[in-house]
C-alpha positions in Angstrom: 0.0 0.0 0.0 3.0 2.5 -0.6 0.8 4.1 -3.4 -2.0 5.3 -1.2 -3.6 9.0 -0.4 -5.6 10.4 1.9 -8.4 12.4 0.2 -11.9 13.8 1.8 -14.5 12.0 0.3 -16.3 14.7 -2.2 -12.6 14.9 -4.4 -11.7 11.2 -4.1 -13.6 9.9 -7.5 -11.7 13.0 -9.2 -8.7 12.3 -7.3 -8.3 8.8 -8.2 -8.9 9.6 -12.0 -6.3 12.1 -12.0 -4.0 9.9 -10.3 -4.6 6.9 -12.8 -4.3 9.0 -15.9 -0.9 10.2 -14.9 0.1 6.8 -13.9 -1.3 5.4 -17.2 1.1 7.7 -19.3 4.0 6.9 -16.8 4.0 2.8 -17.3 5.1 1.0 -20.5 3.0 -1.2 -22.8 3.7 -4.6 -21.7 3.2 -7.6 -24.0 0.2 -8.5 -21.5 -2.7 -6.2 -20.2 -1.7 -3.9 -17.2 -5.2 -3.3 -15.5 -4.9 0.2 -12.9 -7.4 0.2 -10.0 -8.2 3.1 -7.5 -10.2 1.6 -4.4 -11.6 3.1 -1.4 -12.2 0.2 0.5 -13.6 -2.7 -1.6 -15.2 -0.2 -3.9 -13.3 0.0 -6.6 -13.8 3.8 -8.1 -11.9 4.3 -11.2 -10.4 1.9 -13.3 -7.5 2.4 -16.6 -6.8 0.1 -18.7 -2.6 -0.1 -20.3 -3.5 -2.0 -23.9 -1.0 -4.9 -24.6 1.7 -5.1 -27.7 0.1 -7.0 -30.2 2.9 -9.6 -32.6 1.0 -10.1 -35.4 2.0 -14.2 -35.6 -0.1 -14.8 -38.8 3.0 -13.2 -40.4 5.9 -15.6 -40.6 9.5 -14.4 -42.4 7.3 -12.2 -44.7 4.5 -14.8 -46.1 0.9 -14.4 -44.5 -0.5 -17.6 -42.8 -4.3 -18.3 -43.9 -3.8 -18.7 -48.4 -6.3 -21.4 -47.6 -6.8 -23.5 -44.8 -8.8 -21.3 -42.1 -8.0 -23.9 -39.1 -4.3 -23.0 -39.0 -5.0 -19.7 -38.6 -7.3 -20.6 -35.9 -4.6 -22.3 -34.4 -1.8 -19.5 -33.8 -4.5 -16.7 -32.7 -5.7 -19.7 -29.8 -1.8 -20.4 -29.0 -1.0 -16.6 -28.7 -4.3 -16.0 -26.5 -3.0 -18.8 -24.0 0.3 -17.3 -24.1 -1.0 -13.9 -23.3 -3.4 -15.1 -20.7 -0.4 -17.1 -19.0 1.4 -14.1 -19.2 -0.9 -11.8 -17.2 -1.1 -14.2 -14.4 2.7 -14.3 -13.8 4.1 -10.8 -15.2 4.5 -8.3 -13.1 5.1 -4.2 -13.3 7.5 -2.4 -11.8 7.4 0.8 -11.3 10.6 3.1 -10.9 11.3 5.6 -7.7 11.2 8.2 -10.6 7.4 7.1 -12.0 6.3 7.0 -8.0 7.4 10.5 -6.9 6.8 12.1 -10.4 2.8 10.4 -9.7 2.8 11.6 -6.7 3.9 15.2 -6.9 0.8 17.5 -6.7 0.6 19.7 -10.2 
């Protein structure tokens, strides 16, 4: 909880969607999805979303996958989605001392 702040109630919806957006342009695109949460309590109050890289794997050293056969093609976007769903469960962000204070510094 090192990225917390104490807010009064009528600012902390505002407050927390400032705080996201500035933390959404400070975080690199990942080759997984980064989802940002603000929470006041269990509610959660405003949510960002950090879109993944996308390889395009239908391309292989120049020539396009999918001439004919539509099952192969299938077949690499199903293997990528597993990849990218194992991904997000065991990646992790981390965020430099630079990205915390330059977040947390009131503009």
């Amino acid at each position: 909880d090192a990225l917390s702040v104490i807010v009064h109630r009528s600012f902390s919806q505002q407050q927390a969607r400032t705080l996201l957006q500035k933390l959404k342009g400070m975080i690199d695109r990942q080759s997984f999805e980064i989802v940002l949460q603000a929470a006041i309590g269990s509610k959660i109050v405003a949510r960002e979303r950090i879109a993944p890289y996308r390889k395009d794997v239908l391309t292989k050293s120049g020539k396009t996958v999918g001439g004919g056969d539509e099952s192969r093609k299938k077949k690499l976007l199903q293997k990528q989605k597993a990849g990218k769903k194992r991904m997000k469960t065991v990646g992790r962000v981390q965020l430099s001392q630079e990205v915390f204070t330059a977040v947390m510094r009131q503009d």
